[in-house]
BANU-293185 format. One line per 3 residues: for each residue x, y, z of C-alpha. Coordinates in nm, 3 decimals, m for minus. Example, Ala and Ser with C-alpha at 12.3 -4.5 7.8 and 13.67 -1.06 7.14 Angstrom:
2
1.230,m0.450,0.780; 1.367,m0.106,0.714
This chain:
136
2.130,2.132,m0.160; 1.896,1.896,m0.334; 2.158,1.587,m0.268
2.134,1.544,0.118; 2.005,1.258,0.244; 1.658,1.396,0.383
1.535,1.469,m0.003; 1.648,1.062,m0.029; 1.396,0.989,0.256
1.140,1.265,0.118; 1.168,1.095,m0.243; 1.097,0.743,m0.068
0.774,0.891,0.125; 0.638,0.977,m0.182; 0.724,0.677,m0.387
0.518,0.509,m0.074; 0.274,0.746,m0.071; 0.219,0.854,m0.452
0.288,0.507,m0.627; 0.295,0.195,m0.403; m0.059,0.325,m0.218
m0.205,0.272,m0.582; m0.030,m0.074,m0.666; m0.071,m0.246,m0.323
m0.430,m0.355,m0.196; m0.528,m0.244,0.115; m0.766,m0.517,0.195
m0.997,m0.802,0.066; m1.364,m0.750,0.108; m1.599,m1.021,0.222
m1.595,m1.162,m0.130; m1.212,m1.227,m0.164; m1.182,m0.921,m0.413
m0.839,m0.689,m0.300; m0.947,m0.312,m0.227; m0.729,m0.040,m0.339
m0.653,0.264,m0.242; m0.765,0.447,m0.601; m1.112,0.272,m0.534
m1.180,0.520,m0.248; m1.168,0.886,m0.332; m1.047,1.024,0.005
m0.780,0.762,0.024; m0.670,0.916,m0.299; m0.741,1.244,m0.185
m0.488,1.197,0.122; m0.249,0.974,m0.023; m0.185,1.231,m0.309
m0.165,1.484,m0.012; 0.101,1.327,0.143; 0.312,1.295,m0.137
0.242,1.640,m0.258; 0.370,1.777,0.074; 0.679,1.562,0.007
0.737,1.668,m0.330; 0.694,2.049,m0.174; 0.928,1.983,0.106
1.164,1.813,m0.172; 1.192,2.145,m0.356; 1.242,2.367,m0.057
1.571,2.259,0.023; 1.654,2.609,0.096; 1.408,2.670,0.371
1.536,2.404,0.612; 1.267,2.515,0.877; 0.968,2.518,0.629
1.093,2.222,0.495; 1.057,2.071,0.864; 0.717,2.204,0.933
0.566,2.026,0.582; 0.766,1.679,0.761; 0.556,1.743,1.085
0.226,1.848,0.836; 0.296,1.512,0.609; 0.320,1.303,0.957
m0.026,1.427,1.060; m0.182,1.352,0.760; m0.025,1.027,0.746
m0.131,0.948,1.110; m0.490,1.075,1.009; m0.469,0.773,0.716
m0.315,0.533,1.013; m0.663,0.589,1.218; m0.858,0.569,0.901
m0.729,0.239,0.850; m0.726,0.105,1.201; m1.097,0.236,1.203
m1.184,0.052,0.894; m1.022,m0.245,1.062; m1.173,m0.245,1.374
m1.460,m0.144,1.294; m1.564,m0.334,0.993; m1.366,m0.656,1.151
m1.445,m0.999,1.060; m1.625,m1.126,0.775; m1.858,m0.795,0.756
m1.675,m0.616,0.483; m1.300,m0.620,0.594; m1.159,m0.995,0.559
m0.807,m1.014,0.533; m0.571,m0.655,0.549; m0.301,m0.574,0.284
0.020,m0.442,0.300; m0.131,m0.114,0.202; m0.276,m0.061,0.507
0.097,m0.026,0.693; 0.206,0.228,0.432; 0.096,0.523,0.624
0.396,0.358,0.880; 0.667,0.349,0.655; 0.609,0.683,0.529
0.631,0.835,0.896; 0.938,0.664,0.996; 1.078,0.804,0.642
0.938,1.128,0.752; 1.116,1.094,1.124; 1.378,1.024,0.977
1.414,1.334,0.700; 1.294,1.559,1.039; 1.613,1.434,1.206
1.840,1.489,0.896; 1.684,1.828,0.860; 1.757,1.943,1.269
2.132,1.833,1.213; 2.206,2.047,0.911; 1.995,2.361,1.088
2.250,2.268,1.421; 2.539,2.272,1.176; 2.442,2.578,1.015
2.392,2.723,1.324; 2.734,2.629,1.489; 2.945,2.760,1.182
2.707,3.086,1.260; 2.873,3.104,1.601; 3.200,3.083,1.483
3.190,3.360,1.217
């Protein structure tokens, strides 16, 4: 059923990953200009990833347990962005190229708490389908 509340969550993960990644910056370079995300090719490359795998879990409503494993899939490639990020951070820290971070850089965190969330939604239909199983 396409009107449970984990395809809610799913739809927000990839508004946050497909559409606000591309309007928010992620950071301002040493010259006060805002990076984006559509500057960078593999930020595009896994942002569009992640909300592919969203979409994908979004229209396999039928499979709950495939529909869980592309949740745990879309957490790891959001938690691969996460290190990218606190890399870039870290690394490039100060007035060297990364001056000031953006709210795009704490996307990747919303979208796995969404995800978490969906997972959870998704374990107690498969334990309610499951227990009317039993009773049959």
């Amino acid at each position: 059923m396409i009107q449970r509340i984990q395809t809610v969550y799913l739809f927000l993960v990839f508004v946050v990953s497909g559409i606000l990644s591309l309007l928010f910056p992620l950071w301002k370079d040493m010259n006060g200009k805002d990076v984006y995300a559509g500057q960078n090719t593999l930020y595009v490359v896994l942002f569009g990833a992640a909300a592919a795998l969203s979409v994908i879990a979004i229209l396999g409503y039928k499979k709950r347990q495939s529909q869980f494993v592309y949740n745990r899939l879309n957490m790891i490639l959001n938690f691969i962005l996460l290190g990218l990020f606190v890399y870039q951070s870290l690394n490039l820290s100060g007035e060297a190229t990364v001056s000031e971070k953006g709210i795009g850089m704490f996307l990747p965190v919303v979208s796995i708490f969404l995800l978490v969330f969906a997972n959870k939604a998704i374990k107690k239909d498969e334990d309610l389908v499951k227990s009317a199983d039993r009773i049959r």
